[in-house]
Each structure stands twice: as C-alpha cells, then as structure tokens.
TIGU-555829 format. One record per residue: residue in three letters; x, y, z of N, C-alpha, C in turn. Coordinates in Angstrom, 1 decimal. Example, Ala and Ser with C-alpha at 12.3 -4.5 7.8 and 13.67 -1.06 7.14 Angstrom:
BEGIN
atom residuo ala, n_X 13.2, n_Y -5.7, n_Z 7.8, ca_X 12.3, ca_Y -4.5, ca_Z 7.8, c_X 13.2, c_Y -3.3, c_Z 7.8
atom residuo ser, n_X 12.8, n_Y -2.2, n_Z 7.1, ca_X 13.7, ca_Y -1.1, ca_Z 7.1, c_X 12.9, c_Y 0.0, c_Z 7.9
***
This chain:
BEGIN
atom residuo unk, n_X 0.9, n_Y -1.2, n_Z 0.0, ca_X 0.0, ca_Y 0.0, ca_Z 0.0, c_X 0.9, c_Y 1.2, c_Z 0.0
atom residuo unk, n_X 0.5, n_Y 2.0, n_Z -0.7, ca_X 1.4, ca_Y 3.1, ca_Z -1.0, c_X 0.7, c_Y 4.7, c_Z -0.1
atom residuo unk, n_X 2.0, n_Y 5.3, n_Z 0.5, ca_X 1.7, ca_Y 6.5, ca_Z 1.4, c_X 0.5, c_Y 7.0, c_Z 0.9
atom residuo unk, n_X -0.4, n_Y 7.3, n_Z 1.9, ca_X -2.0, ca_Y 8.2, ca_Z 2.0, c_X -2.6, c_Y 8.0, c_Z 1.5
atom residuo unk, n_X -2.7, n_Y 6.1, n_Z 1.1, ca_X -4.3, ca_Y 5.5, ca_Z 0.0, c_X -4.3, c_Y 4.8, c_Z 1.4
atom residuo unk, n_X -5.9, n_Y 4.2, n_Z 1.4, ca_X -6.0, ca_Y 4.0, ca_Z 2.7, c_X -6.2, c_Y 2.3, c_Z 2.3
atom residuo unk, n_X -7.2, n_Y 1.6, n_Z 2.6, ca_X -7.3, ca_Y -0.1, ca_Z 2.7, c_X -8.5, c_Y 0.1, c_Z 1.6
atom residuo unk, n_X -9.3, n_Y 1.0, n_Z 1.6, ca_X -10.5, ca_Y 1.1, ca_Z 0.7, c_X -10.2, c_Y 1.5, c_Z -0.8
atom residuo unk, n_X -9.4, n_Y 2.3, n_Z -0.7, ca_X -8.8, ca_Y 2.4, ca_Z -2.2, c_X -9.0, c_Y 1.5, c_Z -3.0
atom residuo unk, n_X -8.3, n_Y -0.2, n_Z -2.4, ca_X -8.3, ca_Y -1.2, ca_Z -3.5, c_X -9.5, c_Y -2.4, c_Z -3.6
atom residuo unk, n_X -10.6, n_Y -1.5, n_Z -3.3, ca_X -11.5, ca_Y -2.3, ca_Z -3.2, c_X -12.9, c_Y -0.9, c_Z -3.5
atom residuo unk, n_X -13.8, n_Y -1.7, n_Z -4.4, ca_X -14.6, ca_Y -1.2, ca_Z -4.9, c_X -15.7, c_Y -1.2, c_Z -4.1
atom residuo unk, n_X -16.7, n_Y -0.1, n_Z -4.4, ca_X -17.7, ca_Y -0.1, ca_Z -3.2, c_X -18.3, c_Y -1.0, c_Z -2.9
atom residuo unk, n_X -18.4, n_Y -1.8, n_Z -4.3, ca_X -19.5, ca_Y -3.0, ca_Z -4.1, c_X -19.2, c_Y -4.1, c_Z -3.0
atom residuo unk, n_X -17.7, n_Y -4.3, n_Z -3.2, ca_X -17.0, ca_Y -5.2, ca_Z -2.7, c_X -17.1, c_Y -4.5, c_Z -0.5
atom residuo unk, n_X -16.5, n_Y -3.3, n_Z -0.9, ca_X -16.8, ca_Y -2.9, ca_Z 0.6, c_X -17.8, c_Y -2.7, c_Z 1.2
atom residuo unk, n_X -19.5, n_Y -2.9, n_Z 0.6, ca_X -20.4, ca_Y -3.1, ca_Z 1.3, c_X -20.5, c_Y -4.3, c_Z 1.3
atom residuo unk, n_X -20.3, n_Y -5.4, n_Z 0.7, ca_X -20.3, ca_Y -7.1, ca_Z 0.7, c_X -19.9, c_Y -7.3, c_Z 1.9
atom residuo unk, n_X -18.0, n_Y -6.6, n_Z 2.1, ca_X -17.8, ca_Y -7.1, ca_Z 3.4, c_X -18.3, c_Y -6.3, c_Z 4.6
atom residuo unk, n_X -18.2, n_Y -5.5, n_Z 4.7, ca_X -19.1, ca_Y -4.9, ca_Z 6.0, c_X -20.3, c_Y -5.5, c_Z 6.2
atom residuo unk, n_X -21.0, n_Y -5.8, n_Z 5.2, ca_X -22.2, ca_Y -6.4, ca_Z 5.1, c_X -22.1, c_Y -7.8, c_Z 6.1
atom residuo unk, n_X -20.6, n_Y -8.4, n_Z 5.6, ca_X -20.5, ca_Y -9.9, ca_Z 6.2, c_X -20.2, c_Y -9.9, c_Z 8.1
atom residuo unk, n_X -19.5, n_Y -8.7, n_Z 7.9, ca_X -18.5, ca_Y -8.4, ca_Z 9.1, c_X -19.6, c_Y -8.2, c_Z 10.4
atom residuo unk, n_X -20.7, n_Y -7.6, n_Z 9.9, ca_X -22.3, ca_Y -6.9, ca_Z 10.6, c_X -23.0, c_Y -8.4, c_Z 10.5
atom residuo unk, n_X -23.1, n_Y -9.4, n_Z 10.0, ca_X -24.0, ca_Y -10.1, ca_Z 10.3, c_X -23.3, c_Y -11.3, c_Z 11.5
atom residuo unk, n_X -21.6, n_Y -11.2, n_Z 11.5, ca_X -20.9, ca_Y -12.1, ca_Z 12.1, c_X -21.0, c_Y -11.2, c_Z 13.9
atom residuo unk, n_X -20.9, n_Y -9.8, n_Z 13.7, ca_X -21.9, ca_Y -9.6, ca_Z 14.9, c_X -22.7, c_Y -9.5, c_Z 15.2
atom residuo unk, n_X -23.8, n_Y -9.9, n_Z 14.7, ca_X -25.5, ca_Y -10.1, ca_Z 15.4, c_X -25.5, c_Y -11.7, c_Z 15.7
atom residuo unk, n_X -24.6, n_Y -12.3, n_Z 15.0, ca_X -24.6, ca_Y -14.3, ca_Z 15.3, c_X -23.6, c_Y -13.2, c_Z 16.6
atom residuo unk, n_X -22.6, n_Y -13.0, n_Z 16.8, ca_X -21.7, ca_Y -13.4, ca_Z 17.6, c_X -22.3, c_Y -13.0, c_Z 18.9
atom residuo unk, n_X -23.5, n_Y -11.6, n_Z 19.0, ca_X -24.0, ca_Y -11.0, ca_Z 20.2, c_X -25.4, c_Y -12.1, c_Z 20.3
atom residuo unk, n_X -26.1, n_Y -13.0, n_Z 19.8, ca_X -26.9, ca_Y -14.2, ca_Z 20.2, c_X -26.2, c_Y -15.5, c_Z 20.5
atom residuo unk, n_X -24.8, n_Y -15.5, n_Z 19.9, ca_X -24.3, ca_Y -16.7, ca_Z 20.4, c_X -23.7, c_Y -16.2, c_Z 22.2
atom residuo unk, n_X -23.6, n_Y -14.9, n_Z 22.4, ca_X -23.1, ca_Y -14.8, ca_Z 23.8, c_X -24.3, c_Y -14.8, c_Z 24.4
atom residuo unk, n_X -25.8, n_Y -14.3, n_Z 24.1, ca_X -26.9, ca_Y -14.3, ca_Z 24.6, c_X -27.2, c_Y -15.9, c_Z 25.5
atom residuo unk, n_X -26.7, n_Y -17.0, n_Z 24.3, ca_X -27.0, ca_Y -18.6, ca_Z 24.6, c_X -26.0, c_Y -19.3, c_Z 25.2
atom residuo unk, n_X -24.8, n_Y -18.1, n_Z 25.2, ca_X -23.4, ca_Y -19.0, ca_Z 26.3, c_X -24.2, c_Y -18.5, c_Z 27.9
atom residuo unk, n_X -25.0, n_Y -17.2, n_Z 28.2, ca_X -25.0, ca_Y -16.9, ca_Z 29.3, c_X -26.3, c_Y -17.9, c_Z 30.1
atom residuo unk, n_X -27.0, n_Y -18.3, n_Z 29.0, ca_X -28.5, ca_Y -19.4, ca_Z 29.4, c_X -27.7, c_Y -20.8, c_Z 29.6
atom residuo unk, n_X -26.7, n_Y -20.9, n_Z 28.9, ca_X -26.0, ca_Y -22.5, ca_Z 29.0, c_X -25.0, c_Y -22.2, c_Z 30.7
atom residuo unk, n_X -24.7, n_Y -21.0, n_Z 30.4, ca_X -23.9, ca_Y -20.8, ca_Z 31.9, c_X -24.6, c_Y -20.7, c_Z 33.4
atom residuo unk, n_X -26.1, n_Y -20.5, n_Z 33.0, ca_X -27.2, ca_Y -20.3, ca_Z 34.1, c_X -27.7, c_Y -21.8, c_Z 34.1
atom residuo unk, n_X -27.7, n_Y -22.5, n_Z 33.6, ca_X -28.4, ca_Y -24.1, ca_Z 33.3, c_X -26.7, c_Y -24.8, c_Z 34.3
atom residuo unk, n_X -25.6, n_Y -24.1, n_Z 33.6, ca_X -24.5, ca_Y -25.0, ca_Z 34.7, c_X -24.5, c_Y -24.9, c_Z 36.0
atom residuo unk, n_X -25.0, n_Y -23.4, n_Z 36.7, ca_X -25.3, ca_Y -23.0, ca_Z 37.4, c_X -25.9, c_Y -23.8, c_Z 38.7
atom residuo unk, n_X -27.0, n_Y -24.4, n_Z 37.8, ca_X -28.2, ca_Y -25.3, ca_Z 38.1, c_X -27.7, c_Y -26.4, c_Z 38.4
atom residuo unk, n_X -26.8, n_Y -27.2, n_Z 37.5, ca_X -26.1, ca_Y -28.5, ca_Z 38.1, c_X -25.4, c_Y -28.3, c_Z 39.2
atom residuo unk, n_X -24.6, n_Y -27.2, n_Z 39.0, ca_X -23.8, ca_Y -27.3, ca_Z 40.4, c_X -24.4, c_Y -27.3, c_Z 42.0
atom residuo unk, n_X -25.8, n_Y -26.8, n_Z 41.7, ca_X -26.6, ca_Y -26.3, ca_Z 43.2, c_X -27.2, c_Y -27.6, c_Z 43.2
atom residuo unk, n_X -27.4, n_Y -28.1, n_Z 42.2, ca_X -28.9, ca_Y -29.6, ca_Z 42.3, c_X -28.5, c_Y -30.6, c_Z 42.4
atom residuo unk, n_X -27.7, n_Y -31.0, n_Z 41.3, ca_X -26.7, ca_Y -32.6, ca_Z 40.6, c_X -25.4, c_Y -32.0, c_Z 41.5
atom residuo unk, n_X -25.1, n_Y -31.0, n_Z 41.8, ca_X -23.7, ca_Y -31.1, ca_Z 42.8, c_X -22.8, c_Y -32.0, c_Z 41.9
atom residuo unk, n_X -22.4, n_Y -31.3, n_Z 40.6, ca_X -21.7, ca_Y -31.0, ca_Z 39.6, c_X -20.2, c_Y -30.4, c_Z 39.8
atom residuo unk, n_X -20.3, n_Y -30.1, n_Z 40.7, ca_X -19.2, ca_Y -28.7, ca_Z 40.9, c_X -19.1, c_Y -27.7, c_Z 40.3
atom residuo unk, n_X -18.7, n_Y -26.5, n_Z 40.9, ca_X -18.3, ca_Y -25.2, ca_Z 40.5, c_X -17.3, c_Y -25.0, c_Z 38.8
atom residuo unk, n_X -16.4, n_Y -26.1, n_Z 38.7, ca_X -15.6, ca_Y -25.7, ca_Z 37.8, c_X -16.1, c_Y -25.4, c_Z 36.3
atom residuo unk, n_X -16.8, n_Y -26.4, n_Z 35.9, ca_X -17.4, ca_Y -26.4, ca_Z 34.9, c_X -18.2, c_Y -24.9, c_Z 34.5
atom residuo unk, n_X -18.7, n_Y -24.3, n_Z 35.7, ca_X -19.3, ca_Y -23.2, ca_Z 35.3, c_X -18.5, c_Y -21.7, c_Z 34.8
atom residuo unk, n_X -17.4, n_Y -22.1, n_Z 35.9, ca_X -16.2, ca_Y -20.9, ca_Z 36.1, c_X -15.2, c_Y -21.7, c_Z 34.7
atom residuo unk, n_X -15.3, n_Y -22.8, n_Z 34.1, ca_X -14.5, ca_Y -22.5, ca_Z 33.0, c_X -15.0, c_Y -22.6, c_Z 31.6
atom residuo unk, n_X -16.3, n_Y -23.1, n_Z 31.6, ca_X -17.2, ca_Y -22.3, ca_Z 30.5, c_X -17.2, c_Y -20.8, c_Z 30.3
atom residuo unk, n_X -17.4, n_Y -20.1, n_Z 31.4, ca_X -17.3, ca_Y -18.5, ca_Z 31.4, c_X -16.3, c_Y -18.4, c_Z 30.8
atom residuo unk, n_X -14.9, n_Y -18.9, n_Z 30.9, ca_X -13.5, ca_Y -18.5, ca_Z 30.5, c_X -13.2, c_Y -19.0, c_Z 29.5
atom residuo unk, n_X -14.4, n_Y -19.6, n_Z 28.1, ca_X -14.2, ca_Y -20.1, ca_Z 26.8, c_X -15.2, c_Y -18.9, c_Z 26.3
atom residuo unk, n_X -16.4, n_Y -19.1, n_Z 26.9, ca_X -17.3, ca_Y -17.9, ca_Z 26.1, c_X -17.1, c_Y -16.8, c_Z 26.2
atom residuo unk, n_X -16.1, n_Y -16.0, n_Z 27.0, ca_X -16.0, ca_Y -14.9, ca_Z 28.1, c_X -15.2, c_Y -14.4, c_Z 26.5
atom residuo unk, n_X -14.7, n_Y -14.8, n_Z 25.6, ca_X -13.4, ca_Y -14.2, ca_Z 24.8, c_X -14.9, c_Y -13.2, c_Z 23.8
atom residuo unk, n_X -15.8, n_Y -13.9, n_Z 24.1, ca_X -16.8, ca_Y -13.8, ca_Z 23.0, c_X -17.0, c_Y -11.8, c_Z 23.1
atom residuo unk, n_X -17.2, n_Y -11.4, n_Z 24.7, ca_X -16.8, ca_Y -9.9, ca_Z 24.4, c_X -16.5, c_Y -8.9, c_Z 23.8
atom residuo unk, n_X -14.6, n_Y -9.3, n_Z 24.1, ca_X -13.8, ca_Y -8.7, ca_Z 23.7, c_X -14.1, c_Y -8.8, c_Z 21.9
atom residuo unk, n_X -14.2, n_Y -10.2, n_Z 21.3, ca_X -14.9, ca_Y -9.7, ca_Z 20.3, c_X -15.7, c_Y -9.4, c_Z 19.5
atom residuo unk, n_X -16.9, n_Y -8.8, n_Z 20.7, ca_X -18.0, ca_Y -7.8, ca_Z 19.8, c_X -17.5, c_Y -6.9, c_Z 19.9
atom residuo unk, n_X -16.8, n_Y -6.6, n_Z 20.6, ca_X -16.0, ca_Y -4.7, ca_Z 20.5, c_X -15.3, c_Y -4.8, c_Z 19.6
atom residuo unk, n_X -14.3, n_Y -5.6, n_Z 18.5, ca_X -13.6, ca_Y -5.6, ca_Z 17.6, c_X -14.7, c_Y -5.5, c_Z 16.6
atom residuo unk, n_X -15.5, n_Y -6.4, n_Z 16.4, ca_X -16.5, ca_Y -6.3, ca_Z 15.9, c_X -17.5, c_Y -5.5, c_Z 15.4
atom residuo unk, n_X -18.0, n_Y -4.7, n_Z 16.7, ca_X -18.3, ca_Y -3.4, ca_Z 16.1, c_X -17.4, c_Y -2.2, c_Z 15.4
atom residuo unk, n_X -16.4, n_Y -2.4, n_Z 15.8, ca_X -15.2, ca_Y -0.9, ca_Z 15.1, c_X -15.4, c_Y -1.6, c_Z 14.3
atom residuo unk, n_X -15.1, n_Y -2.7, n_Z 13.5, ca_X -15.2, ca_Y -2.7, ca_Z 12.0, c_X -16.7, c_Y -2.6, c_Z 11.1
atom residuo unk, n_X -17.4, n_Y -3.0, n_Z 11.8, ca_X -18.6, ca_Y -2.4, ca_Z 11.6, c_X -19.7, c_Y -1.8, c_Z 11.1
atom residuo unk, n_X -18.6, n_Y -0.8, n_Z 12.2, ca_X -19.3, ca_Y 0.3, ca_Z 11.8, c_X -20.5, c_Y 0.6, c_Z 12.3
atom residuo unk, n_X -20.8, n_Y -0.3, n_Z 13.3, ca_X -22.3, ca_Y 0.0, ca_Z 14.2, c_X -22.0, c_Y 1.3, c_Z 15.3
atom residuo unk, n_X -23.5, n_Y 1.7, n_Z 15.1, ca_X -23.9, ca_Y 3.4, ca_Z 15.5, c_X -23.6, c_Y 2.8, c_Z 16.9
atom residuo unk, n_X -23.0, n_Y 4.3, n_Z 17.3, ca_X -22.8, ca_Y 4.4, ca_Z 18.6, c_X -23.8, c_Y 3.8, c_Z 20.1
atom residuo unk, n_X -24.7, n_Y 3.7, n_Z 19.7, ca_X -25.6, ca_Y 3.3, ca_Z 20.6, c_X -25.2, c_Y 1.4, c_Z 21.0
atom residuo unk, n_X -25.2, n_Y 0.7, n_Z 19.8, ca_X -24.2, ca_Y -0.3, ca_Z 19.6, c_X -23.1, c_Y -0.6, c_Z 20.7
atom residuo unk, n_X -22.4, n_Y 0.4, n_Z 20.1, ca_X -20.9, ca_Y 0.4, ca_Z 20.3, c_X -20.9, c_Y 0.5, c_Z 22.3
atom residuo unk, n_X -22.0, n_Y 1.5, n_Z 22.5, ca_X -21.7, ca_Y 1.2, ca_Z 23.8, c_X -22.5, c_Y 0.0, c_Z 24.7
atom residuo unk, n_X -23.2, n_Y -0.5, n_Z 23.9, ca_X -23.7, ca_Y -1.6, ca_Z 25.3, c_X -22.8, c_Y -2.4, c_Z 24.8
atom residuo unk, n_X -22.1, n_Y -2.7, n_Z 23.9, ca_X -21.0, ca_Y -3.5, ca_Z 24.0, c_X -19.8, c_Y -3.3, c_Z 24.6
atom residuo unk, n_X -19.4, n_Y -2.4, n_Z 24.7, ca_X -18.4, ca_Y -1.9, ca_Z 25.6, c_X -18.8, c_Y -2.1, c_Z 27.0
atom residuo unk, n_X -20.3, n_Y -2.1, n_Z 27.6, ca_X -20.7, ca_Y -2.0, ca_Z 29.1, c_X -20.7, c_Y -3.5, c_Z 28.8
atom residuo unk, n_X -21.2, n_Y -4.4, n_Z 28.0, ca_X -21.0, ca_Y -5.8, ca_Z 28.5, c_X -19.6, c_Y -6.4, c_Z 28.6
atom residuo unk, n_X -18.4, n_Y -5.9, n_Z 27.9, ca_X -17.5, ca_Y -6.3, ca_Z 28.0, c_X -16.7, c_Y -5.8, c_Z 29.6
atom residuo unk, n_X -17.4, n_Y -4.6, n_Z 30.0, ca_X -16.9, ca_Y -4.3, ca_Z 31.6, c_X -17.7, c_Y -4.7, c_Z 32.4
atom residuo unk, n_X -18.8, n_Y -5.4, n_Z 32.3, ca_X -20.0, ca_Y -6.3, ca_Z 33.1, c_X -19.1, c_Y -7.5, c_Z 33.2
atom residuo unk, n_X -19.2, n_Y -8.4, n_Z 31.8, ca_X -17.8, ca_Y -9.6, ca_Z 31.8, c_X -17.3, c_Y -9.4, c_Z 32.8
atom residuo unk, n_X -15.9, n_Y -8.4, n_Z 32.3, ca_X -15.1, ca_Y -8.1, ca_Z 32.9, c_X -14.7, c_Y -8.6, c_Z 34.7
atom residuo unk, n_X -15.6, n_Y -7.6, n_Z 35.1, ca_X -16.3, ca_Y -7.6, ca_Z 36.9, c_X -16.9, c_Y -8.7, c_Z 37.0
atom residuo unk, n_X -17.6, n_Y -9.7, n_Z 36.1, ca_X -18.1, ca_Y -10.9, ca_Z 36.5, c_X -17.1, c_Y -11.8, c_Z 37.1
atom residuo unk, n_X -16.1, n_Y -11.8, n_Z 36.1, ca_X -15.1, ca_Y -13.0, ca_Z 36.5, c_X -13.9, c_Y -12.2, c_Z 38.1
atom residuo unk, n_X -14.1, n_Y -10.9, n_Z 38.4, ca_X -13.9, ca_Y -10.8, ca_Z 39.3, c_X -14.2, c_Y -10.9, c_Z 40.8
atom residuo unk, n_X -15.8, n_Y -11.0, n_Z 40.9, ca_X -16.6, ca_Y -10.8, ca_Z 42.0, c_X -16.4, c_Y -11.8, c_Z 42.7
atom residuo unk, n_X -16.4, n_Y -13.5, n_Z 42.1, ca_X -16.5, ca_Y -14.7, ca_Z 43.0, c_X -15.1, c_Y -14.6, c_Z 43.9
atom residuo unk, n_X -14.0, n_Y -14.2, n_Z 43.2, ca_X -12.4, ca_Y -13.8, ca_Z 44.1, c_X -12.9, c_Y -13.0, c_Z 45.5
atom residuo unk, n_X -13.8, n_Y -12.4, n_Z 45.7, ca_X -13.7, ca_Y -11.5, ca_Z 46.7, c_X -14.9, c_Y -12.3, c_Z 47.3
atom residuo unk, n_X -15.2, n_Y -13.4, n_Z 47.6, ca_X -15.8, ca_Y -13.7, ca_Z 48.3, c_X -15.6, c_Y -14.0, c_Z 49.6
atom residuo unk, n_X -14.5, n_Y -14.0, n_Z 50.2, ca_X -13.7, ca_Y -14.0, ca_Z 51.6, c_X -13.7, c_Y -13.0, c_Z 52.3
atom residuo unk, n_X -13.0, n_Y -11.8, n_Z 51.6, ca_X -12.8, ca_Y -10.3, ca_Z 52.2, c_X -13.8, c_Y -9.7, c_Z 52.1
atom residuo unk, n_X -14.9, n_Y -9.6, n_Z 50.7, ca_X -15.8, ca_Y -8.7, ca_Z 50.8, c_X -17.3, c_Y -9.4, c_Z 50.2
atom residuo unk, n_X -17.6, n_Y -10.5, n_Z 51.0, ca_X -18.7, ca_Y -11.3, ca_Z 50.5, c_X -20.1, c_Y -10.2, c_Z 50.1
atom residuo unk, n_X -20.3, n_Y -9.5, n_Z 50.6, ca_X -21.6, ca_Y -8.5, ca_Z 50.2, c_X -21.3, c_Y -7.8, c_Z 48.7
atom residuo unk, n_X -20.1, n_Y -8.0, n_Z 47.9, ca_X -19.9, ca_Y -7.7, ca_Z 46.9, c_X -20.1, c_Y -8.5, c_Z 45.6
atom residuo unk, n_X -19.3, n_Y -9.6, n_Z 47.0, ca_X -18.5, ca_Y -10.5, ca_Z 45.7, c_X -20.5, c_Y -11.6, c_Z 45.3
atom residuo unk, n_X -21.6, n_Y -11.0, n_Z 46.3, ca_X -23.0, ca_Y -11.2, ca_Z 46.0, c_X -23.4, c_Y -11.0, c_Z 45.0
atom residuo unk, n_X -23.0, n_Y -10.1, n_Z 44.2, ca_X -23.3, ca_Y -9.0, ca_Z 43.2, c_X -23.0, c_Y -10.0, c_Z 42.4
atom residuo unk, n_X -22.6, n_Y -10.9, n_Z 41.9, ca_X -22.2, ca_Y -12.0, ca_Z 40.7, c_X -23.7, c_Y -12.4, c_Z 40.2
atom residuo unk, n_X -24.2, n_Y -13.0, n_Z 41.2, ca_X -25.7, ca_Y -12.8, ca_Z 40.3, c_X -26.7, c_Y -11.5, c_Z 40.1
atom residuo unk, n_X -26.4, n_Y -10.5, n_Z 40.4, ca_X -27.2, ca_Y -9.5, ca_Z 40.1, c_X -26.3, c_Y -8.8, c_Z 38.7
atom residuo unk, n_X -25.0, n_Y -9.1, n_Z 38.7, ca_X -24.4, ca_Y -8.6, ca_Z 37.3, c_X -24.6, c_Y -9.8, c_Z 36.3
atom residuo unk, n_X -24.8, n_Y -11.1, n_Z 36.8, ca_X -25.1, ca_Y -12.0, ca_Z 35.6, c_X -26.3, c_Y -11.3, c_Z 34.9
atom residuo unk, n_X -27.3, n_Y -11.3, n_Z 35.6, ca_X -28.8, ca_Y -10.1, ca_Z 35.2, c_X -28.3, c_Y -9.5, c_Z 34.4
atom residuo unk, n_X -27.2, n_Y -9.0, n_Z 34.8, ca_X -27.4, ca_Y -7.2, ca_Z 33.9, c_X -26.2, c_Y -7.7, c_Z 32.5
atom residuo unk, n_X -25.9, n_Y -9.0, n_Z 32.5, ca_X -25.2, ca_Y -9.0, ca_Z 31.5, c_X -26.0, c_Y -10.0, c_Z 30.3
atom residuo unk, n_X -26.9, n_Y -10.7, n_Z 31.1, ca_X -28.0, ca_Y -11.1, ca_Z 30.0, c_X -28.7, c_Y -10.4, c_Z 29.4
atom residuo unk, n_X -29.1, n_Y -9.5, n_Z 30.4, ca_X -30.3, ca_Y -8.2, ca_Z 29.9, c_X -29.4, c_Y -7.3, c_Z 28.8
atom residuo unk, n_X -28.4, n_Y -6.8, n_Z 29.1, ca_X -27.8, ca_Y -6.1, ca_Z 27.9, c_X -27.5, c_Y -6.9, c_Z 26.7
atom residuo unk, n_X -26.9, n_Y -7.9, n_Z 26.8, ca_X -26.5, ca_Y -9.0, ca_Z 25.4, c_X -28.2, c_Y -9.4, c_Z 25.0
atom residuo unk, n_X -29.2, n_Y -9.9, n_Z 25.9, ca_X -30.2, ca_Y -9.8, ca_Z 24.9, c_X -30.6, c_Y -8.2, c_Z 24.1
atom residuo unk, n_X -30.5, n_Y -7.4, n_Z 24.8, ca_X -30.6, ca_Y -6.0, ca_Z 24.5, c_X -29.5, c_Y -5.4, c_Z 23.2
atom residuo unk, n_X -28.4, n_Y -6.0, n_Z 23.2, ca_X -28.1, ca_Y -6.0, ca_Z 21.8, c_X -27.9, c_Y -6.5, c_Z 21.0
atom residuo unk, n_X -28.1, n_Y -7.9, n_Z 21.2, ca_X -28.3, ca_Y -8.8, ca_Z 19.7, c_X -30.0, c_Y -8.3, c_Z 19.3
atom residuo unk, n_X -30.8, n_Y -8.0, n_Z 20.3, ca_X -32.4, ca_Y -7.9, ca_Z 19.6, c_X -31.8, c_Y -6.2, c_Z 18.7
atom residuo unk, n_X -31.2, n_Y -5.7, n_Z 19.2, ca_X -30.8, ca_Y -4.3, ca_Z 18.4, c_X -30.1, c_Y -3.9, c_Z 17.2
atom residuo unk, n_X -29.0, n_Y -5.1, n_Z 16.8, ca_X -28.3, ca_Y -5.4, ca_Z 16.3, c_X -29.1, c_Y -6.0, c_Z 15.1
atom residuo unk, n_X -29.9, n_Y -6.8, n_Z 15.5, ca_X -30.7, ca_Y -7.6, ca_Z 14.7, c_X -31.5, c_Y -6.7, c_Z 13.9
atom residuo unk, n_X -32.1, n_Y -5.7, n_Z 14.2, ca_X -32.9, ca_Y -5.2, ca_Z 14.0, c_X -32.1, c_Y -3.9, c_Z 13.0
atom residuo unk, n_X -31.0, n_Y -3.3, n_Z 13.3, ca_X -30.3, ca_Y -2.6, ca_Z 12.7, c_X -29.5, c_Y -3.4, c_Z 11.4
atom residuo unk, n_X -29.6, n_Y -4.8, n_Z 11.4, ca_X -29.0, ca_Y -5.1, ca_Z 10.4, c_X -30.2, c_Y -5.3, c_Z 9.3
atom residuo unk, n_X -31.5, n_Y -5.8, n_Z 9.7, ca_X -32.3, ca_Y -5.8, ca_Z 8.8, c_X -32.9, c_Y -4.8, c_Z 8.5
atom residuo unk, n_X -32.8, n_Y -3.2, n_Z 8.8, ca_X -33.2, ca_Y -2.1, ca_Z 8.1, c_X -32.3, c_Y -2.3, c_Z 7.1
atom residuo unk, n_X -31.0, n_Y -2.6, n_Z 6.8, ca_X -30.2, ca_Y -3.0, ca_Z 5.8, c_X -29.1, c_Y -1.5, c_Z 5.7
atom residuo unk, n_X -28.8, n_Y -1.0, n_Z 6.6, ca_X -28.3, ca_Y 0.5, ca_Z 7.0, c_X -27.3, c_Y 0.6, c_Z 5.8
atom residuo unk, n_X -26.5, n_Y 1.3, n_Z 4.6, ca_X -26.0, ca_Y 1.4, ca_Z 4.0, c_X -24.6, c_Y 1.7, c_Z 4.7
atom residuo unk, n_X -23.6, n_Y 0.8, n_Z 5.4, ca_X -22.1, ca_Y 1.4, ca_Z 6.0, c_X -21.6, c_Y 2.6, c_Z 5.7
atom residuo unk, n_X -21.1, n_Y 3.2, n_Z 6.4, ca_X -20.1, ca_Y 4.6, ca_Z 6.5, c_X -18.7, c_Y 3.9, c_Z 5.8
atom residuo unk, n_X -17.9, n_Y 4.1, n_Z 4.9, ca_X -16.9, ca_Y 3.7, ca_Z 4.4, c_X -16.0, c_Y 4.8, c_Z 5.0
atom residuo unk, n_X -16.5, n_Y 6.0, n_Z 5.0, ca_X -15.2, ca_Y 6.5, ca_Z 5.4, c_X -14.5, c_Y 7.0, c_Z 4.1
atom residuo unk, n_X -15.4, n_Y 7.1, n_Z 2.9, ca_X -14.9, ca_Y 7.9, ca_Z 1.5, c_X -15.8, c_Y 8.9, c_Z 1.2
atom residuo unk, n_X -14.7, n_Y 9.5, n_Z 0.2, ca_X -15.3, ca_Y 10.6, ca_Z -0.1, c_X -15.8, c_Y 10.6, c_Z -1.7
***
C-alpha cells in the first residue's frame, strides 16, 4: 500500500459493502451466540446447586465464552455500528469483565462478591438488549459509513 491510499482504495464499493455487510452479520450471530453462552452458563449454574456438579465447569465455561466480548467490540469498530451499539458493547465487555472478578472477593468482601448474580442479570439483559438491536439494525439494511469521499 502506498503512502496516503488507505485499505479502501483497493477495493470497490461493491466489494466494501459485501464485506461490512459480512463483518455486521458475524456480529449479530456473535452478540446471540453470547446471549445462549450466558442461558447454558445459568443451566450449569443449576447443576452445580442440584446434581452437585461442581463449580468448575461453570467458572470454565465462562472463561471459553468470556473471549466472546472482547470480540463484539472488535467487531463493532469494523462495523461500523452506531454508537448506541458500540456502547452496550463496551458496558457488556466491563460487566464480563467484573463478573469473572466478583467470586475472588468472596472471603474479604462477600456482600460484593454477591453482586455476581445481580451482574449476571445485567449481563443477560444487555446482550439480549443487543443482539435484539443489532438484529434489528442489520435488517433495516443500513447502507455502512466507508469513510470515502
């Protein structure tokens, strides 16, 4: 690539709504597939309190689906999803985040480290809250911002 052409240059609009086009549908599967890691993580939940399963299984599911976050936020910058997007993804990936911290503090500061299920709540509710948004913005069929002029 040659100084001050950018990545769009060599690619035709057609081609760069195709892929944005692809890039936007791999986030609306990717914000419903975290929607159905968080119902499979509440069902393990379930084994461990009922079938006395154990804990690990649930704490290392979280830490296979947990990557799923970090890539809706990659996901949206390429995107190109409107800001409104962009941020409940960002608040789920610092919801995540604090999830996988709260069970640690269950020794020193148990009234906090409580909050694990009240933030699972708030991390279902937002990931259903943006894949139903997502979804919905992809089927208006929004024409992407390229970023040309």
């Amino acid at each position: 690539m040659t100084a001050g052409r950018s990545a769009w240059d060599h690619l035709t609009m057609a081609q760069a709504v195709r892929a944005i086009g692809r890039v936007r549908l791999g986030f609306v599967v990717a914000a419903w597939l975290f929607v159905a890691c968080v119902v499979v993580q509440v069902f393990l939940v379930g084994l461990d309190v009922f079938a006395k399963m154990g804990g690990s299984i649930h704490r290392d599911f979280a830490y296979v689906y947990g990557w799923l976050a970090p890539i809706l936020v990659l996901l949206a910058a390429v995107a190109r999803v409107p800001r409104e997007l962009r941020t409940l993804t960002w608040v789920l990936l610092v919801l995540f985040a604090f999830q996988t911290v709260l069970p640690s503090l269950k020794d020193q500061l148990p009234l906090l480290a409580a909050f694990h299920t009240i933030n699972a709540l708030a991390i279902f509710g937002i990931g259903v809250t943006l894949a139903r948004r997502s979804t919905e913005w992809v089927r208006q069929g929004s024409a992407p911002d390229l970023g040309v002029s």
